[in-house]
PDB file of N, CA, C and O in Angstrom:
ATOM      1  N   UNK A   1     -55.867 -29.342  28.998  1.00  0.00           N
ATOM      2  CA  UNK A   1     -55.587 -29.963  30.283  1.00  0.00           C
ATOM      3  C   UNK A   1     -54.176 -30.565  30.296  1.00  0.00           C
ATOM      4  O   UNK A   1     -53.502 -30.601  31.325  1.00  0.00           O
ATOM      5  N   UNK A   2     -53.771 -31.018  29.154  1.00  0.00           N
ATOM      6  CA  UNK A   2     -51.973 -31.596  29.006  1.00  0.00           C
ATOM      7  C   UNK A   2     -50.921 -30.605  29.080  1.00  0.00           C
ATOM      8  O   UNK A   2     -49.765 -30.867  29.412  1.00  0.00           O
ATOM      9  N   UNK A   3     -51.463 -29.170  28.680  1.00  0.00           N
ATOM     10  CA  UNK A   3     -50.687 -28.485  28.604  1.00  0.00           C
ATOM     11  C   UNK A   3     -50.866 -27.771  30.460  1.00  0.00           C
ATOM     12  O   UNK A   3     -49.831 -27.600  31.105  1.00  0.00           O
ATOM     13  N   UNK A   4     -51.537 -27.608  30.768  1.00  0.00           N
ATOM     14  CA  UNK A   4     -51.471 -27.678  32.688  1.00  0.00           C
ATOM     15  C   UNK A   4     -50.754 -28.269  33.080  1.00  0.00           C
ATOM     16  O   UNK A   4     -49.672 -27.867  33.508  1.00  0.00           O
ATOM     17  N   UNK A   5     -51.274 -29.813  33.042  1.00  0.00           N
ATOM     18  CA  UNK A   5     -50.337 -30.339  33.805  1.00  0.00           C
ATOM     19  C   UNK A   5     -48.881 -30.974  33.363  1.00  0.00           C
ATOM     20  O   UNK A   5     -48.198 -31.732  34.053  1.00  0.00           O
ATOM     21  N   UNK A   6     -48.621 -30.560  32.254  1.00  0.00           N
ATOM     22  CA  UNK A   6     -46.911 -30.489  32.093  1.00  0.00           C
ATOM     23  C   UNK A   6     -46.280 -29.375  32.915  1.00  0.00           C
ATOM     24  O   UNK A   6     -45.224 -29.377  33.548  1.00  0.00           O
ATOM     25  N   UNK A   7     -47.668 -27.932  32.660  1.00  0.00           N
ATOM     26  CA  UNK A   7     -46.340 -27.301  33.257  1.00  0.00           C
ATOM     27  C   UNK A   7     -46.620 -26.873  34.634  1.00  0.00           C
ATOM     28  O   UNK A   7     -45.841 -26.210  35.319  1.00  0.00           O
ATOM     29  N   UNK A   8     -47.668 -27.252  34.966  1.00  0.00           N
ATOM     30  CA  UNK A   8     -47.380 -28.116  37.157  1.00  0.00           C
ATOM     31  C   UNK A   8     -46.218 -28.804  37.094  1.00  0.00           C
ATOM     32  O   UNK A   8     -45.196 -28.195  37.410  1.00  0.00           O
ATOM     33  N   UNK A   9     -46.145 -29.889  36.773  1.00  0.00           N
ATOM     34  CA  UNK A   9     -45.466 -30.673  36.611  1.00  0.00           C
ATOM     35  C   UNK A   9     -43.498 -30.358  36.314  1.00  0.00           C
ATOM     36  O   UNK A   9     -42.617 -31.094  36.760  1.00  0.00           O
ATOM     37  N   UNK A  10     -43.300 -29.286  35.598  1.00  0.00           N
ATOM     38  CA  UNK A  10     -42.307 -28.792  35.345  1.00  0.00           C
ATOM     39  C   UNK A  10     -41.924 -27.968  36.651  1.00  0.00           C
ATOM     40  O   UNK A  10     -40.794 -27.929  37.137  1.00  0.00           O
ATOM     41  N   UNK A  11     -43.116 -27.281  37.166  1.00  0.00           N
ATOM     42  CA  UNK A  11     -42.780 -26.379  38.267  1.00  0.00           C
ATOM     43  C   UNK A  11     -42.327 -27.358  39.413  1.00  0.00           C
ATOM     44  O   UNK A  11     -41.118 -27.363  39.640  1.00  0.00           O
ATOM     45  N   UNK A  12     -43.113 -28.175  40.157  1.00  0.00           N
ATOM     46  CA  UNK A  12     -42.935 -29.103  41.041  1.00  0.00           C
ATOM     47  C   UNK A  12     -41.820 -30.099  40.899  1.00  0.00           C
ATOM     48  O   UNK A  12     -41.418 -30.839  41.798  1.00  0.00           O
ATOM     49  N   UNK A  13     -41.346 -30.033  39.620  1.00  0.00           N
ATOM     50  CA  UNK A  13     -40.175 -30.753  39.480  1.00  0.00           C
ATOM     51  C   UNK A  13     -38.868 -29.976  39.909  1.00  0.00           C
ATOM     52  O   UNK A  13     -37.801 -30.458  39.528  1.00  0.00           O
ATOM     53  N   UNK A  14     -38.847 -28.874  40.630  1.00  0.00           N
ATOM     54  CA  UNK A  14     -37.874 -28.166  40.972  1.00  0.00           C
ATOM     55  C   UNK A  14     -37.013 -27.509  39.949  1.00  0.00           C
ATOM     56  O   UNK A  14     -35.787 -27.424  40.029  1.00  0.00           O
ATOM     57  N   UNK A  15     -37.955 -26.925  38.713  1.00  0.00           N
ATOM     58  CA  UNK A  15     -37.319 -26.128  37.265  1.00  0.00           C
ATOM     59  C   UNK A  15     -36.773 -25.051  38.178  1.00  0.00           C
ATOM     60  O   UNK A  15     -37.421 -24.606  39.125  1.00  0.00           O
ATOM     61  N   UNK A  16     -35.507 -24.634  37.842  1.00  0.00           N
ATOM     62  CA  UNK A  16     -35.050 -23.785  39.100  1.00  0.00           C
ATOM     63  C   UNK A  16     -34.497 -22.464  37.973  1.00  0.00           C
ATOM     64  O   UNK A  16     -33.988 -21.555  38.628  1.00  0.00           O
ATOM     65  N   UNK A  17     -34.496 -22.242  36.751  1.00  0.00           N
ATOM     66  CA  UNK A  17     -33.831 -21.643  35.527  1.00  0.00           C
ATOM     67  C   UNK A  17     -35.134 -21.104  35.685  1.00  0.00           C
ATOM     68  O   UNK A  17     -36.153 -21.595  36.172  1.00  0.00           O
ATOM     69  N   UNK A  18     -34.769 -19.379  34.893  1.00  0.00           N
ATOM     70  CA  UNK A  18     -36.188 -18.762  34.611  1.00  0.00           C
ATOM     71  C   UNK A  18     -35.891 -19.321  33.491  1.00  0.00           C
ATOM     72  O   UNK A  18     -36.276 -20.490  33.498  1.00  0.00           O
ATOM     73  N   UNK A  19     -35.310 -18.981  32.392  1.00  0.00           N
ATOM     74  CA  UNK A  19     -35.315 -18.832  30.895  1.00  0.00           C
ATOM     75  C   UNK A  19     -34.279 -20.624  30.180  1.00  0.00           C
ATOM     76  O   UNK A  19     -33.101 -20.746  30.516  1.00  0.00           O
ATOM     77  N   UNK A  20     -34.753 -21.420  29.538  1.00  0.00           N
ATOM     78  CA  UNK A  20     -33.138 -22.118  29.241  1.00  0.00           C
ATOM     79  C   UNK A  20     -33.856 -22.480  27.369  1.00  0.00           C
ATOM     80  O   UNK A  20     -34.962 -22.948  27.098  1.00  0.00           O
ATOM     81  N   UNK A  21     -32.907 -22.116  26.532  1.00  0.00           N
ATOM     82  CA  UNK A  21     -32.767 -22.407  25.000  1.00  0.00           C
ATOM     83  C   UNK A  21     -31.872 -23.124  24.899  1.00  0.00           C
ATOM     84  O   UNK A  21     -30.849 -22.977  25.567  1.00  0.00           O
ATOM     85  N   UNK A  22     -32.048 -24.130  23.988  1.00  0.00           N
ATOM     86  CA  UNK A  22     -31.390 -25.355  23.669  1.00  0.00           C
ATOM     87  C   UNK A  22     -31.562 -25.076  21.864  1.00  0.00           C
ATOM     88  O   UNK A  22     -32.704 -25.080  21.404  1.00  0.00           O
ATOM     89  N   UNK A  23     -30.609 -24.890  21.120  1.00  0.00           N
ATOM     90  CA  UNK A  23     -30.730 -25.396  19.800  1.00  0.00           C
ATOM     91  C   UNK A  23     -30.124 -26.082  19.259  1.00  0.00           C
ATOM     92  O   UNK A  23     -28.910 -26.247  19.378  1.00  0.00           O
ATOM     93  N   UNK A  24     -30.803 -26.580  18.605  1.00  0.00           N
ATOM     94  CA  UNK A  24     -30.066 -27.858  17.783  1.00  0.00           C
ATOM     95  C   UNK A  24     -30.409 -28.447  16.709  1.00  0.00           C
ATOM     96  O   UNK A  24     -31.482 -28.054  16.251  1.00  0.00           O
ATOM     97  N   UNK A  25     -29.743 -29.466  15.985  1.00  0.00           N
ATOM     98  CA  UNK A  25     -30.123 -29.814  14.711  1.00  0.00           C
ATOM     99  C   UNK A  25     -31.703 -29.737  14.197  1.00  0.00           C
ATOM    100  O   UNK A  25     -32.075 -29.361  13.086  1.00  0.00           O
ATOM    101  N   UNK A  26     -32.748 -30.311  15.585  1.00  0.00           N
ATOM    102  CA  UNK A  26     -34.138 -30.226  14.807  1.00  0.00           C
ATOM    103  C   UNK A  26     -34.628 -29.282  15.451  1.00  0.00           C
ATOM    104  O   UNK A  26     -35.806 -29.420  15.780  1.00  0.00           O
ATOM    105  N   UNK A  27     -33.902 -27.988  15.858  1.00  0.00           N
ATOM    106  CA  UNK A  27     -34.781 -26.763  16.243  1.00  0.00           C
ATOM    107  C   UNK A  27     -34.307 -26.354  17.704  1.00  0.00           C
ATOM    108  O   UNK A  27     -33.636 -26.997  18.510  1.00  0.00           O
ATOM    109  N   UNK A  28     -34.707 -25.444  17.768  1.00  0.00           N
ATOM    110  CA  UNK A  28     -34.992 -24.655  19.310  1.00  0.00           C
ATOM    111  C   UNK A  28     -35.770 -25.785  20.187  1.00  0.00           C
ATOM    112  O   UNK A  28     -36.480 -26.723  19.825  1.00  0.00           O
ATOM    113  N   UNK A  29     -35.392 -25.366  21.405  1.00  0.00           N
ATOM    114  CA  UNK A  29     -36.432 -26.153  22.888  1.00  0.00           C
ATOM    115  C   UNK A  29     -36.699 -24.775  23.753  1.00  0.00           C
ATOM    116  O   UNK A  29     -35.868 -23.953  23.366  1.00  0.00           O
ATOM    117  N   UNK A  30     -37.312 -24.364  24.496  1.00  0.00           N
ATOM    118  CA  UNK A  30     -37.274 -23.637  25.072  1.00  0.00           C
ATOM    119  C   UNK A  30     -38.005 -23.908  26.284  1.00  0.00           C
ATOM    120  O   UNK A  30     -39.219 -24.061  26.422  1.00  0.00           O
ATOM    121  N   UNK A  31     -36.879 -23.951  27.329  1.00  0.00           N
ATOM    122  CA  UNK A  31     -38.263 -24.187  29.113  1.00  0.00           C
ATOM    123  C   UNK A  31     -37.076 -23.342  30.063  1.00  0.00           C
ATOM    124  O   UNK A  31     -36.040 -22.711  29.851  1.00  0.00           O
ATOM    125  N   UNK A  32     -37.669 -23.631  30.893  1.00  0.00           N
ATOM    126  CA  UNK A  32     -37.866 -23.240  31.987  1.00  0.00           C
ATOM    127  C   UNK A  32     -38.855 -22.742  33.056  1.00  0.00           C
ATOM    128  O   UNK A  32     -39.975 -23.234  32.924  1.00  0.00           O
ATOM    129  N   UNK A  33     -38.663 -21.573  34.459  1.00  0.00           N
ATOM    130  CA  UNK A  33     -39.914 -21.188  35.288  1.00  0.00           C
ATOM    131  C   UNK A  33     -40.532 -20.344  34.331  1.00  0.00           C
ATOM    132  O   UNK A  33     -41.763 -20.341  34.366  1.00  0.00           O
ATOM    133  N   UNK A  34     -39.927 -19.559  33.406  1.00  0.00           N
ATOM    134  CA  UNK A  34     -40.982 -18.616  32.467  1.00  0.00           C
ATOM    135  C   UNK A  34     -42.189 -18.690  31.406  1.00  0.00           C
ATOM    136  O   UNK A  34     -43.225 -18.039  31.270  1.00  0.00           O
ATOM    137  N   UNK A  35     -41.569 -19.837  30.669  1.00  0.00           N
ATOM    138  CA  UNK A  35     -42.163 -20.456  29.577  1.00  0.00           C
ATOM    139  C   UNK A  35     -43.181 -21.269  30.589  1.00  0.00           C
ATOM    140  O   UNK A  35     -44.375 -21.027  30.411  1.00  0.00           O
ATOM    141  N   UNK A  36     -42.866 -22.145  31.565  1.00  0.00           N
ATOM    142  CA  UNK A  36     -44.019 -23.150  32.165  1.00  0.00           C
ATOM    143  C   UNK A  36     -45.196 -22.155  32.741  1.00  0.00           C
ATOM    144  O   UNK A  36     -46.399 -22.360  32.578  1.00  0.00           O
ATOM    145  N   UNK A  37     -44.692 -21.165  33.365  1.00  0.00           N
ATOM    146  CA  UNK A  37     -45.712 -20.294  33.907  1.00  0.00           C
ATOM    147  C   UNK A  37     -46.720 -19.417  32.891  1.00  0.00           C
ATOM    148  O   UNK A  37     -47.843 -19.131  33.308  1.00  0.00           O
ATOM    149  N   UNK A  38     -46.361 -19.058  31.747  1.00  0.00           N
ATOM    150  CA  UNK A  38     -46.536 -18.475  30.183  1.00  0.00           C
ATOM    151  C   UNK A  38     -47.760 -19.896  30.468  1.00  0.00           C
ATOM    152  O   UNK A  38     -48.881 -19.902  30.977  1.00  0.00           O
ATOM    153  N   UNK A  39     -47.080 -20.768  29.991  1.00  0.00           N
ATOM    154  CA  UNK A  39     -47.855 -22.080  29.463  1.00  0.00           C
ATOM    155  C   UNK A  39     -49.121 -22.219  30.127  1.00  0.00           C
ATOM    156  O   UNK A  39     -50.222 -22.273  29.579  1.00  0.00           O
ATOM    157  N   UNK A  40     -48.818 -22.281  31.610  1.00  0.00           N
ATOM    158  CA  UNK A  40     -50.232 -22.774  32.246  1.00  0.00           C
ATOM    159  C   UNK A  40     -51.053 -21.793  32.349  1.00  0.00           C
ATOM    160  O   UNK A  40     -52.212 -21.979  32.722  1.00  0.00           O
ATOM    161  N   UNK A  41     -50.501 -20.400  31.982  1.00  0.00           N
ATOM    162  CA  UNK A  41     -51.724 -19.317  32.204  1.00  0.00           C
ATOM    163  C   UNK A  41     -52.264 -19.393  30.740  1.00  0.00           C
ATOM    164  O   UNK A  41     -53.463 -19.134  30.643  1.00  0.00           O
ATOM    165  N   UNK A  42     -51.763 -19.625  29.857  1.00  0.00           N
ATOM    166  CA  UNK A  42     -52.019 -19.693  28.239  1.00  0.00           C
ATOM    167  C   UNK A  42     -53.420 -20.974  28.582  1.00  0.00           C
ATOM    168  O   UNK A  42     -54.563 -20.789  28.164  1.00  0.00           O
ATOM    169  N   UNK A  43     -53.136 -21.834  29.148  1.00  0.00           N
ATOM    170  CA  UNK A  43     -53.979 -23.102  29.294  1.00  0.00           C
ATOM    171  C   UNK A  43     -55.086 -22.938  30.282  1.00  0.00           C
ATOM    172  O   UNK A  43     -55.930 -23.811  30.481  1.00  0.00           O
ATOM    173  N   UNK A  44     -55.047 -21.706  30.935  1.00  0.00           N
ATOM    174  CA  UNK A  44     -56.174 -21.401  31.697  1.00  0.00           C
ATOM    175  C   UNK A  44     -56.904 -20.823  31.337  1.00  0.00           C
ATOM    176  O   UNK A  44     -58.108 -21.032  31.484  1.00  0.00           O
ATOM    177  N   UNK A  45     -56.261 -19.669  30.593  1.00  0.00           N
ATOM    178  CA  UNK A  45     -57.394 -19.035  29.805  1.00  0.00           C
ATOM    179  C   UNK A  45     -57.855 -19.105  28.825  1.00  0.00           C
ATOM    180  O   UNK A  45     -58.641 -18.243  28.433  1.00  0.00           O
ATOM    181  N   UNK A  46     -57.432 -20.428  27.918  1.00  0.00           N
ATOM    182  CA  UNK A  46     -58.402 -21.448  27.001  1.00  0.00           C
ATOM    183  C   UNK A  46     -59.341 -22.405  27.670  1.00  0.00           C
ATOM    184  O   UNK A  46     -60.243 -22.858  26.966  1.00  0.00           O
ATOM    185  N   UNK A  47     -59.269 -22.779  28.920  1.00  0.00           N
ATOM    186  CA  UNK A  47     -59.912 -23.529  29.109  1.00  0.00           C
ATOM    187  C   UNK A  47     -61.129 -22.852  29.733  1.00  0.00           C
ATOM    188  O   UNK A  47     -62.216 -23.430  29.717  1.00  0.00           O
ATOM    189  N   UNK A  48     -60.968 -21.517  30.342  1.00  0.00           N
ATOM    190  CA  UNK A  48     -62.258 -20.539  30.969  1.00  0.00           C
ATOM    191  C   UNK A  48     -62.621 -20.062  30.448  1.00  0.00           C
ATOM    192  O   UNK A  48     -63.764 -19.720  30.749  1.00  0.00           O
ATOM    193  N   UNK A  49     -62.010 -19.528  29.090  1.00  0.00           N
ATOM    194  CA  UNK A  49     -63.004 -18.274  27.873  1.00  0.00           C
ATOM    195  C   UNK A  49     -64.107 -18.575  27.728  1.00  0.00           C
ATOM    196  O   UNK A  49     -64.684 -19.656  27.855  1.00  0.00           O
ATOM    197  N   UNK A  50     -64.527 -17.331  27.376  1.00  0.00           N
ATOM    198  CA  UNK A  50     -66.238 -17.663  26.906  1.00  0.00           C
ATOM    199  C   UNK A  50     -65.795 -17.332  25.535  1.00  0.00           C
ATOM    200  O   UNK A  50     -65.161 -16.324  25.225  1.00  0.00           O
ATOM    201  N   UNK A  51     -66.298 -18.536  24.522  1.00  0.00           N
ATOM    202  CA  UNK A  51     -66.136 -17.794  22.867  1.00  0.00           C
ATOM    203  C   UNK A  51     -67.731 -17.328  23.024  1.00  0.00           C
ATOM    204  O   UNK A  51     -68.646 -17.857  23.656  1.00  0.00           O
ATOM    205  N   UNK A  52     -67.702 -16.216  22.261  1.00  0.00           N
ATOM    206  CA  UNK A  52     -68.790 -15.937  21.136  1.00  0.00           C
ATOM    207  C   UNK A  52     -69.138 -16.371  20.118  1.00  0.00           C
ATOM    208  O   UNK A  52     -68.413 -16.568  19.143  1.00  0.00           O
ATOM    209  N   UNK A  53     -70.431 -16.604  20.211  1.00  0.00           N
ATOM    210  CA  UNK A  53     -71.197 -17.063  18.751  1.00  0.00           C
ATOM    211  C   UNK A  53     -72.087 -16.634  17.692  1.00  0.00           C
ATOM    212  O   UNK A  53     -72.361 -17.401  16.769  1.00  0.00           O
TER     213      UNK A  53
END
């Protein structure tokens, strides 16, 4: 559910970049509209799966 609504949250914030990488001393960042949209579908379909048992 945190990972949703960060990246609502990123979208509605007017992220206007598809792609943006940042590196630096403690690593890569990576956002933008691609990665947030990646993200919240990644977070939807953990949160609807059916696991098997």
């Amino acid at each position: 559910m945190i990972l949703l609504g960060s990246a609502a949250t990123g979208l509605l914030a007017g992220n206007t970049e598809l792609v943006n990488v940042v590196i630096g001393e403690t690593g890569a960042q990576v956002g933008g509209a691609i990665p947030a949209v990646a993200a919240m579908l990644i977070g939807l379909w953990d949160t609807f799966r059916k696991e098997k048992k």
